[in-house]
N, C-alpha and C positions, 0 to 999 in steps of 0.2 A: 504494500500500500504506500505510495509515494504520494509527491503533492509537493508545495511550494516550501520552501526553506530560507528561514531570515537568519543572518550569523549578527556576533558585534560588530563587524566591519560594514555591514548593510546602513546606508544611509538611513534614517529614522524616517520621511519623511516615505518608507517605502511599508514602514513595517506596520500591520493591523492590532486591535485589541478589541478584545468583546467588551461591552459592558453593559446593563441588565439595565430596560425603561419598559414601563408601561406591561409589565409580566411577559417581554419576551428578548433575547437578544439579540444587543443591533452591531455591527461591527461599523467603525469608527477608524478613520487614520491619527497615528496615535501624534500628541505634540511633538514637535519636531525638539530632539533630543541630539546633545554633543557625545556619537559614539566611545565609547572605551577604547584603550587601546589595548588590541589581540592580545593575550595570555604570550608570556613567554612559557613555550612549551617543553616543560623536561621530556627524558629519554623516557618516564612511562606516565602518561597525564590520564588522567587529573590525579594530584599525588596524594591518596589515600592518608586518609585523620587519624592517626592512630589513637586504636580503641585498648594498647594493652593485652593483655592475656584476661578477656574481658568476652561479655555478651553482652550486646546494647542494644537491641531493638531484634528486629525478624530477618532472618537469615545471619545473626551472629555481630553483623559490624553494620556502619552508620550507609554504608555501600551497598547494603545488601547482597555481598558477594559470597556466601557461606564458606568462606574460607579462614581457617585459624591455624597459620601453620604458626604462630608463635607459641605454642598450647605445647604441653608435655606431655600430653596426653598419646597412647599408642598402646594397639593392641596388642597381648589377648585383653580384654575387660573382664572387669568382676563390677557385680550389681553392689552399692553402696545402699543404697537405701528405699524404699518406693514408699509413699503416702497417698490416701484417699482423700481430696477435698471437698467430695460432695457434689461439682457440678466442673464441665467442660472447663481443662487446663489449659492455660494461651504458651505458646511458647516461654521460656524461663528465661529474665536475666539473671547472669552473673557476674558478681563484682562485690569486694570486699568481704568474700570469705562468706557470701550470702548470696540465695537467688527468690527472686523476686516474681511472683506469676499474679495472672488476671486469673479468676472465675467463676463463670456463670453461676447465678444463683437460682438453684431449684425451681422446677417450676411451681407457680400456688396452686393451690387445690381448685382454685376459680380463675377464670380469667386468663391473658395472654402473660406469657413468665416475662422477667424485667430483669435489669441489674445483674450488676455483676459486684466480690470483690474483691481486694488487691492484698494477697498474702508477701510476707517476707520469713522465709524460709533459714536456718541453720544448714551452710553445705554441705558439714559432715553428716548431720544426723538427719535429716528434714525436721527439724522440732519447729513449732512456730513460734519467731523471735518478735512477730507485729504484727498485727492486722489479727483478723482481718478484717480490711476497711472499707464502707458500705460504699459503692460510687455512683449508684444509683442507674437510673437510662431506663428510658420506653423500652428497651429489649438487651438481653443480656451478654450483649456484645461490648466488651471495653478491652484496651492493652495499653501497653507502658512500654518504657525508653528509657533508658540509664544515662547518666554524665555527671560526671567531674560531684560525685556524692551524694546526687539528687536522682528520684524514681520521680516522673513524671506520667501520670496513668491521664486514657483520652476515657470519656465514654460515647457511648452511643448517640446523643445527642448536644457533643461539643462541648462538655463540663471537663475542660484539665486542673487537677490537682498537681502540687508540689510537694513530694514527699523526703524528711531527711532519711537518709538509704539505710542509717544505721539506727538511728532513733522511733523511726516511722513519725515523726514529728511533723503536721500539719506546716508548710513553710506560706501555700497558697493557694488561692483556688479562680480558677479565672473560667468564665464561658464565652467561648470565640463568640464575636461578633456574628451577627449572618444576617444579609442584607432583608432576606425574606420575611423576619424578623419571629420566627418561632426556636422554641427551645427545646420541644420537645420531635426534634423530626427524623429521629433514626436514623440518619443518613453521615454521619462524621465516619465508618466505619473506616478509616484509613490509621492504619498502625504507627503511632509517633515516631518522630526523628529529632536525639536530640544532639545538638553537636555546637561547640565554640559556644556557648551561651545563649543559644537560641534552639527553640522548640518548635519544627513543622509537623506538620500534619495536612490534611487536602478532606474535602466534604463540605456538607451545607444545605441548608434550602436552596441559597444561589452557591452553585459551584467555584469553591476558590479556595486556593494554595494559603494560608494563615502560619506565621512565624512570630512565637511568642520570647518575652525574655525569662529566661531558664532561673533569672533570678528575682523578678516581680510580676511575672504572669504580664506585663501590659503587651499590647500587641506592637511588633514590630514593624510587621508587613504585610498585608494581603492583597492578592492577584489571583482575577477571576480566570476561570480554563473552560475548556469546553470538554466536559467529564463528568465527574459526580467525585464518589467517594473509593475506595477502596485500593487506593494505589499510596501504600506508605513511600515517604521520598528518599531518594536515595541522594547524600550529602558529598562533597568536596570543601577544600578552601574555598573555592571561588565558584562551586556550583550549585542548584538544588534543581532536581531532574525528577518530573514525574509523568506518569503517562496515564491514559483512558482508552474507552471503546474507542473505536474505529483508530486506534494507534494516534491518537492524540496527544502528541507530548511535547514537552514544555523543560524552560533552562531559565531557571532566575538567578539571581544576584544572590548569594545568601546576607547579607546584611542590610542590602535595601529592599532587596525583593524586584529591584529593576528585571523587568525581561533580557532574556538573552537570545534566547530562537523557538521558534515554535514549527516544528514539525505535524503537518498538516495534513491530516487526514482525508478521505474521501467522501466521509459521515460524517455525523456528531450522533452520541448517545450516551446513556448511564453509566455510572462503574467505569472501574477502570484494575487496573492489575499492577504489585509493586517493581518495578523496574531494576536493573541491576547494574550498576553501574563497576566496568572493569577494565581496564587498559587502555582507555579513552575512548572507550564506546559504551553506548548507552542501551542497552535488552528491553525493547519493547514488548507490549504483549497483549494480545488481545483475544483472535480466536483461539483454542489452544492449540488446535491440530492443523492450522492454517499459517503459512509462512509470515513474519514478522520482523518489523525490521529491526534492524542494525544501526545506530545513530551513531556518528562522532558529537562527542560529547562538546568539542569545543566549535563547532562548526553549526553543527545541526543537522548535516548533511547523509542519508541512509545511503552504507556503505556494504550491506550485504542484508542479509536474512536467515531466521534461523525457524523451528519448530520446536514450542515449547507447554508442556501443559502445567507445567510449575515452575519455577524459579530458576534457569540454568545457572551452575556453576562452572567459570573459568580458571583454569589455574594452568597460567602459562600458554603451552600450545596444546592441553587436554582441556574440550568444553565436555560435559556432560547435559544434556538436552531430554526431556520425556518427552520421547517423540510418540506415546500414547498414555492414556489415560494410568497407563500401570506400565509404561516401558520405559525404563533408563536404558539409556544408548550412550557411549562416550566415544569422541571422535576425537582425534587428530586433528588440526583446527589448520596446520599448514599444508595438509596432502588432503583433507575431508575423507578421509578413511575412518570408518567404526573400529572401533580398537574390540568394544564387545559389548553386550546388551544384555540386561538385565531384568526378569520378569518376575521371576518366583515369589510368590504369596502376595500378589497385587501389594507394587509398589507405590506409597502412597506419601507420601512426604517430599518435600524439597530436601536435595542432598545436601551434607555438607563434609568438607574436605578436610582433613586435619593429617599435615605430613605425612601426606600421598596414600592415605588411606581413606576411604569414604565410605557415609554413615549414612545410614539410609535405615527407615523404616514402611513397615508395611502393612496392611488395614488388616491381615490375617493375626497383628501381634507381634511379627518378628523380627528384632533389633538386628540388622547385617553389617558388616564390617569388611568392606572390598579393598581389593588390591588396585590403587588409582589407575597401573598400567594395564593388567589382565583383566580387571574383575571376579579373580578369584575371591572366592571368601575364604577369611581368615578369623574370624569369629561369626558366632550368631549367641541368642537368646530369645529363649520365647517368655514375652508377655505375661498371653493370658488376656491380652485386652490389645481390641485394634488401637495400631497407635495411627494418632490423629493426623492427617492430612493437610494442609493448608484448604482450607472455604472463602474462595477472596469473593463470592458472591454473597454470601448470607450473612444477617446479625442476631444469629439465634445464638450464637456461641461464638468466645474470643476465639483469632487466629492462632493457631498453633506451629509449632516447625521442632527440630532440631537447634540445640544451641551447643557450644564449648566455649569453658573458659577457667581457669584457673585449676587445670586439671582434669576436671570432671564434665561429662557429656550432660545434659537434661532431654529425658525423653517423656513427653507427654503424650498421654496414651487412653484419651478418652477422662474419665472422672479422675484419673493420679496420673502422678508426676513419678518417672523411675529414673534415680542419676547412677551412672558408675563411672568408673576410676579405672585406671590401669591395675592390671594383676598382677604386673611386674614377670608375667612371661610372656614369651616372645609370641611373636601371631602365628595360629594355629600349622601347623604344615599341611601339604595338600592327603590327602585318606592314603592309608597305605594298607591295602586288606589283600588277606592270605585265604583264598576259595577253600572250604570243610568238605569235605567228602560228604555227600549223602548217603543214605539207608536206607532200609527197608521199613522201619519201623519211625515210622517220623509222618504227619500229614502237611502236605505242601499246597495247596490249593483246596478250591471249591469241591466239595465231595471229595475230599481226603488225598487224590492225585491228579497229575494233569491229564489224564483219561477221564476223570469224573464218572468213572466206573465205582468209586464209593468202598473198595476193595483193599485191604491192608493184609494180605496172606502173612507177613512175614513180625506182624505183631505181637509184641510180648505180652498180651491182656488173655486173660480169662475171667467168665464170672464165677461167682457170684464179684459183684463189684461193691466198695466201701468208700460213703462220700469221704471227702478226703479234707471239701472244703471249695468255700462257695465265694463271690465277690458279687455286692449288687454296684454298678456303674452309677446307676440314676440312671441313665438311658441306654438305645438300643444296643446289644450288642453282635458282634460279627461273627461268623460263621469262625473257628479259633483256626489259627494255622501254629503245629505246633513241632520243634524240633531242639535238637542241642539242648536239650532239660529244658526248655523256654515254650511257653504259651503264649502266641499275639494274638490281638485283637481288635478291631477299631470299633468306636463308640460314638454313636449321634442322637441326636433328640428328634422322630418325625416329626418333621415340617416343621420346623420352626424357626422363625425367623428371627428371634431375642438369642441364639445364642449362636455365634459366629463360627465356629469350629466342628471339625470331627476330632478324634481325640484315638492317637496311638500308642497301644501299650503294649510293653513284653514284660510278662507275668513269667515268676520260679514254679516252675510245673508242682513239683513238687508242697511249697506253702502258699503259692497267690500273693504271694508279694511282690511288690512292682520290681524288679531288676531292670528296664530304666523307664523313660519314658514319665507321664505322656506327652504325646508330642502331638504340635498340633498341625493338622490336615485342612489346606484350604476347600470351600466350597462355595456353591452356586449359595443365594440366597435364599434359605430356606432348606437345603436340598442336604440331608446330612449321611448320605449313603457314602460309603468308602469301603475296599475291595483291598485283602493280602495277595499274596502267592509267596513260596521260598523256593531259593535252589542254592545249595553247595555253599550255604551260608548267609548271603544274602536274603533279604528278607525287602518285599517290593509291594509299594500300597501305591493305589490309585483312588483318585479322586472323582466326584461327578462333573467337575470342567477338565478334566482331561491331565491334571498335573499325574504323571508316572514318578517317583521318586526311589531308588535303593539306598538299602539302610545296611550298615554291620549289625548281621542279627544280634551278635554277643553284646556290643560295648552301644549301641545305638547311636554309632558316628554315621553321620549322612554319607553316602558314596558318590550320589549323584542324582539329579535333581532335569525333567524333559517335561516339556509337555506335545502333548500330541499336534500335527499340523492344523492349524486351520481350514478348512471348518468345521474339521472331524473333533472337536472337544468336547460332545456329550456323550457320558463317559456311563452307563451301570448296568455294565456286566463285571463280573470279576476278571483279572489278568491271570493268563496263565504261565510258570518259566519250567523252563528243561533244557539241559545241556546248552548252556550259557545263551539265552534269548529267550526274553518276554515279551510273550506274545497278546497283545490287547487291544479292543474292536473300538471304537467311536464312531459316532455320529455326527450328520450334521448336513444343512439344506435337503434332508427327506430320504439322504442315500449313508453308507457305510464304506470305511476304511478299517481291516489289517493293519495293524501295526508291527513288525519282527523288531524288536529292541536290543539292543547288543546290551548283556546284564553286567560286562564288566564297565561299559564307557557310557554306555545311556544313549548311542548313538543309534541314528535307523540302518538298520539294515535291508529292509526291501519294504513296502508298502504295498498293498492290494486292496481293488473296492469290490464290497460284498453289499447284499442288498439294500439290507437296514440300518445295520450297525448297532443296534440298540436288545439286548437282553438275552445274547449268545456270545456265552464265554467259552474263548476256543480248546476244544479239545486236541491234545498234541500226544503222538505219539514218535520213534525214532524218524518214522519216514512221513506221516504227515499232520498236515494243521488242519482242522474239522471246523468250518462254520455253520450252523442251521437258521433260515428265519420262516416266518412265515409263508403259507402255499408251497412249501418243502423245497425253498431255494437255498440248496447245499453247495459248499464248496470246501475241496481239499487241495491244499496248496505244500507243496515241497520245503521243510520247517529251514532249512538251506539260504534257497536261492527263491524263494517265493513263487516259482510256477506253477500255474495250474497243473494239476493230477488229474481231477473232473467236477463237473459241476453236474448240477441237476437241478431242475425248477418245475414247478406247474405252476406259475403265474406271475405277475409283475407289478410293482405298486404297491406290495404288501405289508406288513407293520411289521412289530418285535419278532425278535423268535425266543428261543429256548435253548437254554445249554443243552449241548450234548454227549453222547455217552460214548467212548469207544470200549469193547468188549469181547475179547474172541473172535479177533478179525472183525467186529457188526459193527456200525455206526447206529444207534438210537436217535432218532431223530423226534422232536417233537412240537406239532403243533398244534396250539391250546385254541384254536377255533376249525380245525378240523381232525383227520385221524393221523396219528402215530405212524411214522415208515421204520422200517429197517434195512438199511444199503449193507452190501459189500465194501468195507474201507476201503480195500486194494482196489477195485474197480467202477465204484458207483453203481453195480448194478444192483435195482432192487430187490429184496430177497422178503418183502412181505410186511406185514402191520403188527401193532402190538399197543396195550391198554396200557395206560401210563399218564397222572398229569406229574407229579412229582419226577426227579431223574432216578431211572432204574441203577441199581447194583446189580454187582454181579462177580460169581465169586467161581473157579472151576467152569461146571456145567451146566452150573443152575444160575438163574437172572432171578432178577428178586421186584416185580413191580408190584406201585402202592397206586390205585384206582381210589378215586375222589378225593385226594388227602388238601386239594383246594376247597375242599367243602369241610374240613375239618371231619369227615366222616369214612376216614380211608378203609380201605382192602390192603392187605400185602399179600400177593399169591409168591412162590414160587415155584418156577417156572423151567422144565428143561429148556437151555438155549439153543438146542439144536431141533428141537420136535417143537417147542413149543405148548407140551403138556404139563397141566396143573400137578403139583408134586403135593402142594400144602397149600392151605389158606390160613389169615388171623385178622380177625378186626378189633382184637382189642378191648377196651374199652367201649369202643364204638367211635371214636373220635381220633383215630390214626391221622398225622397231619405234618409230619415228616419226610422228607427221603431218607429212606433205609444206609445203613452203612455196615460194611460186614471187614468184621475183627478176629483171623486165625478161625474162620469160617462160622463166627457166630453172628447172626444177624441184630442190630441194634434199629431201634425206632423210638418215636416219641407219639405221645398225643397233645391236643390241645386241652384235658383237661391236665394237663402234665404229670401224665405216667411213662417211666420211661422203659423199655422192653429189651429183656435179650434172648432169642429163641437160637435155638440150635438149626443152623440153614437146612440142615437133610432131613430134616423128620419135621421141625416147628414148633420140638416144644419148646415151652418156654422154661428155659434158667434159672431166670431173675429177672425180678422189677421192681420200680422204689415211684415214689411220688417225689417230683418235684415242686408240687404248688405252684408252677407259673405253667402255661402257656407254651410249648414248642409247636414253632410251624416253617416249612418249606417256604420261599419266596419265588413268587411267578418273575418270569424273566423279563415282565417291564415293568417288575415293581423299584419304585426309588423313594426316596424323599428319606431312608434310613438303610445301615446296612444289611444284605443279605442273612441269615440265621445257618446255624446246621452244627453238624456233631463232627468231631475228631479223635482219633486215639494217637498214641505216639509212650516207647517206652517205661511202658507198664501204665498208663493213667487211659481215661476216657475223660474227655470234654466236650460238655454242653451248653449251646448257648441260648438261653428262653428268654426273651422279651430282655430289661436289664439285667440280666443275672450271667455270668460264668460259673457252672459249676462243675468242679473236677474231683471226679469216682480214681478210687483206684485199683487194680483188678487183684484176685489170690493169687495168680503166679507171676510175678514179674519180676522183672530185672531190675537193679539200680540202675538210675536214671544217671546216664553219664555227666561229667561237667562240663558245663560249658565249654565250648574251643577257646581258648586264650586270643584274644586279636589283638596286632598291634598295637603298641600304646600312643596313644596321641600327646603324653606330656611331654615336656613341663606345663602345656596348658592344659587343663581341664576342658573335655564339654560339659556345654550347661545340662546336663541331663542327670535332676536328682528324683527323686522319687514323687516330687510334688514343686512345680515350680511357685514358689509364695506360699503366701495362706489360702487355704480350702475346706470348706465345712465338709467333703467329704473326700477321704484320703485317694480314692484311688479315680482321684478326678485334676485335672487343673481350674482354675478359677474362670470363670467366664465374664 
């Protein structure tokens, strides 16, 4: 967006100024004025005020350039302290061994919420040393700006206070003039700046730039813009730079407030965004995904263009840019080359740089710590609470951001504020993990293997079985994937939209104690379903947007971290991995994508489109990949090199399908709005139908299906695999409502009045049964909004997952459960992975 450019050198008699008559504005040629003489320009202008090893306003310094390389601060970090204040935290100043935050005050029980107010905080400890102090506003939007000893807070409707920084001592209170002449008009939302004795700020009924003195509140200067509110200014010796919609931006005097150049846009409109002032150029901003320009700060003149949906940081010839609503990009600024891009857990914050490390937070909760040239990470921590975003549109809540200063980071994070410190080790090193041999006796996936034949021959269980011991979540739990002594499981609340997270845990098989975790799983809104699978040690969850992540099962260090292409991101069927690739289906525009995932690097290995993509989790065996959807459109594809083997359809357009089953050479294929087939896996061809809504087992000779178990009313017959004759029948209770799993050939099931069964597969009788008082049932293959359910065995235990509850049996004959595989170790840092990150009313949760 370009347009007319006035500098200092521009004759006066050339240059325009708005001014407000008769409720609209009129532009006027301004009096003819004796130009300035052009800046002597040093070798890097405009020469940055130093703020100290300091936070002073938003984005860290009076420039808004979130960079603090004077700062000690370096990773790995340790959390110092986190505190609750009850309502939306504005970004932190820091200064004097104190930091200082705005916020929001609760809403009332009637009425539109108001006010905000202004604590000062102890850095060691968060104790509170002042406040907190009432600042009042039609809406609970206010922030502050530090200098030279003084906290100056704005609020919402143009009332600054003058605070002593260490006393909290009332010094003044002034309310910006405004032409319009109301005091109550919500619109000042622009984040103060305060520098050399003077206090700006931008907003109003009539839109205009206001500099007040830092030392008696009286005003020093104001110049009207064509803007509104929400662009805090970004300061120089001899500049003050702010911009608005349609990239309308503005260069004043700072001590007169005279104009310097006005960069003129295409439009005029509302709002405005805070600009960045770094290297003698000025970061305009307005649409966020639309190019924007570039100013010389001392000219006025747009020298390039950038894409930005929050605050870019410069440092040097590295810009970092959100060139989308959740994507940091850092480029090379003298080749335009991407150095690397960063997406994981919806990045939500303005970055900020601190000796070539940068800090970044993210709406899922989790504190990152990148390597400025790679983007490796080299720390993380989770929350437990989304950290806050910059909102330069709304005054429901102060601005928020990233600050350092005096050591210590502040991260605000929704209703608290969490600061840490260095941990005095080095930053983390990149994963160094050693592949575990698999078993026979271990469950890896959905239906206990990646055949989802449901089949564990080579398991150390017998009944009769003894509970061993039980964990309720508070909500849903996962089907368990269990190996190396360790039970996982993910954990969500259906549909619900109050609680941000899924929640990853690896439980001690043996007592149900958390050995690490939880960790938290980003998701859709509302949508709390999330998907395991393990191989040869790794341990890989997926998400309902499509985030695939591996973990070190033992130590719960991250390995690596994909998500699936575009537009293939709707993600609920479970992953499958065998012989290093996981294999996992998305959706997206009405069709389906294969995924082959390389499990040591996270890289793709081949890609394929299948019908739907939506509620068939693929069955893998050495030679092929199994997809089924609806109207019986199969496909087996080479687990290799991704080519087709064979397909089969009867029809086109179709919805979900159904996991399916491999077994004795068959493919089970199943569709829940018409009949059951059974293929030849080697060749596609089909060899006949069979009753089934649940996924069949199958163990030896005999297949094991459960008829009505969606009706909570099931049948389990079984069945010879090759004749197809009834061998036994059992219903149970009457309310069979599981898929079967069979353990050194005894058949296990549940009901939904929660009885849980173990019949002998060749004859039917029954073993053992116990009541579990909850609830087990099978999930249809386009069910989401929580994760899938089902049963597991692994090294002498059986686990059950019923509504919130894991509970794990343990069988009369079994072996010691071996120890865990020893994984590299990742210190001298620590991960943050303790058994409860913070405080939680219930232990085997983290805090939401």
């Amino acid at each position: 967006m370009g347009g007319s450019v006035s500098s200092r050198a521009i004759a006066a008699a050339a240059s325009m100024t708005m001014f407000w008559s008769n409720g609209s504005w009129l532009s006027s040629p301004q009096s003819p004025t004796t130009p300035s003489a052009m800046r002597t320009v040093p070798t890097s202008y405009p020469p940055p005020i130093p703020d100290g090893d300091q936070a002073v306003t938003y984005q860290n310094d009076v420039a808004h350039t979130g960079l603090q390389n004077a700062d000690s601060l370096r990773p790995a970090l340790s959390r110092k302290w986190s505190v609750d204040l009850g309502g939306s935290v504005s970004y932190a100043l820091i200064a004097q061994g104190m930091m200082y935050v705005t916020v929001a005050d609760p809403p009332p029980a009637t009425g539109s919420p108001h006010g905000a107010k202004l604590y000062a905080l102890d850095q060691a400890t968060g104790r509170t040393i002042w406040g907190p102090y009432e600042l009042g506003g039609s809406w609970p939007w206010a922030n502050a700006a530090y200098d030279n000893g003084r906290v100056f807070a704005l609020n919402v409707d143009g009332l600054v206070r003058a605070y002593d920084a260490k006393t909290g001592a009332l010094l003044w209170s002034k309310q910006i003039p405004d032409p319009a002449g109301t005091t109550t008009c919500g619109c000042f939302a622009s984040a103060p700046t305060a520098a050399n004795g003077i206090v700006y700020t931008s907003g109003g009924g009539v839109a205009q730039v206001s500099a007040l003195s830092e030392s008696t509140g009286a005003v020093a200067w104001q110049q009207r813009v064509i803007g509104s509110d929400h662009s805090s200014p970004a300061v120089s010796p001899d500049g003050v730079y702010v911009t608005y919609a349609c990239n309308q931006a503005y260069d004043f005097n700072p001590t007169t407030g005279a104009p310097v150049w006005h960069y003129q846009g295409s439009c005029s409109g509302g709002g405005g965004k805070t600009p960045v002032l770094n290297a003698g150029k000025v970061y305009a901003r307005d649409l966020a995904l639309a190019p924007n320009p570039i100013i010389d700060s001392e000219t006025g003149a747009g020298v390039g263009q950038f894409v930005g949906a929050v605050a870019p940081v410069i440092d040097g010839s590295i810009g970092l840019f959100f060139t989308n609503y959740d994507t940091l990009q850092a480029k090379d600024l003298t080749t335009n080359q991407v150095l690397w891009t960063f997406t994981e857990d919806r990045p939500s914050t303005a970055p900020i740089i601190v000796n070539g490390y940068v800090y970044l937070g993210t709406g899922v909760g989790t504190l990152y710590v990148l390597d400025e040239q790679t983007g490796r990470q080299v720390y993380y921590d989770y929350l437990w609470n989304g950290i806050t975003g910059p909102d330069e549109y709304s005054v429901s809540a102060p601005l928020a951001g990233l600050t350092v200063g005096q050591g210590v980071l502040a991260v605000p994070a929704g209703n608290k504020l969490f600061v840490y410190g260095s941990s005095g080790n080095p930053p983390w090193p990149p994963p160094n993990f050693t592949p575990v041999p698999n078993t026979t006796d271990q469950s890896v996936a959905y239906q206990v293997n990646p055949q989802h034949n449901g089949d564990l021959p080579g398991a150390a269980l017998q009944p009769p079985l003894t509970k061993s011991w039980s964990v309720d979540f508070g909500e849903y739990v996962s089907y368990p994937v269990a190996a190396q002594g360790r039970v996982f499981v993910a954990t969500g609340l259906f549909n619900n939209n109050d609680h941000p997270f899924t929640h990853l845990y690896a439980l001690n098989q043996a007592t149900g104690t958390i050995a690490w975790g939880p960790v938290p799983l980003e998701l859709d809104v509302g949508d709390h379903w999330a998907a395991l699978a393990y191989d040869s040690g790794r341990l890989f969850s997926v998400n309902s947007v499509g985030w695939l992540k591996a973990w070190d099962a033992s130590s719960g260090r991250k390995l690596w971290a994909m998500r699936l292409a575009s537009p293939y991101q709707t993600v609920n069927a479970p992953p499958t991995a065998m012989n290093g690739s996981v294999f996992v289906t998305g959706a997206g525009n009405g069709t389906g994508e294969l995924f082959a995932i390389d499990a040591g690097s996270g890289t793709l290995r081949w890609q394929q489109p299948v019908a739907n993509g939506q509620g068939s989790s693929p069955a893998v065996s050495a030679t092929g990949v199994y997809e089924t959807f609806q109207c019986h459109q199969i496909s087996d594809f080479n687990p290799s090199s991704g080519a087709i083997i064979w397909q089969h359809s009867d029809g086109t357009n179709c919805a979900n399908g159904e996991v399916p089953v491999l077994a004795n050479g068959k493919l089970y294929e199943r569709d829940y709005l018409g009949a059951n087939e059974l293929f030849n896996a080697g060749n596609g061809a089909m060899l006949g139908s069979f009753a089934a809504d649940a996924p069949p087992a199958a163990d030896g000779s005999l297949v094991f299906l459960v008829t009505n178990a969606y009706a909570y009313a099931g049948t389990l017959e079984a069945r010879d695999a090759a004749t197809n004759v009834l061998v036994w029948s059992f219903t149970g209770d009457g309310t069979l409502s599981t898929a079967p799993v069979v353990v050194h050939g005894i058949v296990y099931i549940g009901s939904y009045s929660g009885k849980l069964y173990a019949l002998d597969g060749t004859s039917g009788k029954v073993l053992w049964n116990d009541s579990l008082g909850v609830a087990m049932r099978v999930s249809r293959g386009y069910e989401g909004g929580a994760p899938w359910q089902g049963m597991a065995s692994a090294q002498g235990y059986f686990f059950v997952a019923a509504g919130n509850q894991l509970v794990a049996y343990r069988g009369s004959q079994t072996v010691p459960p071996p120890s865990p595989s020893p994984s590299p170790s990742v210190t001298p840092s620590p991960d943050p992975f303790r058994t409860v990150p913070g405080s939680s009313p219930n232990p085997a949760r983290g805090t939401d």
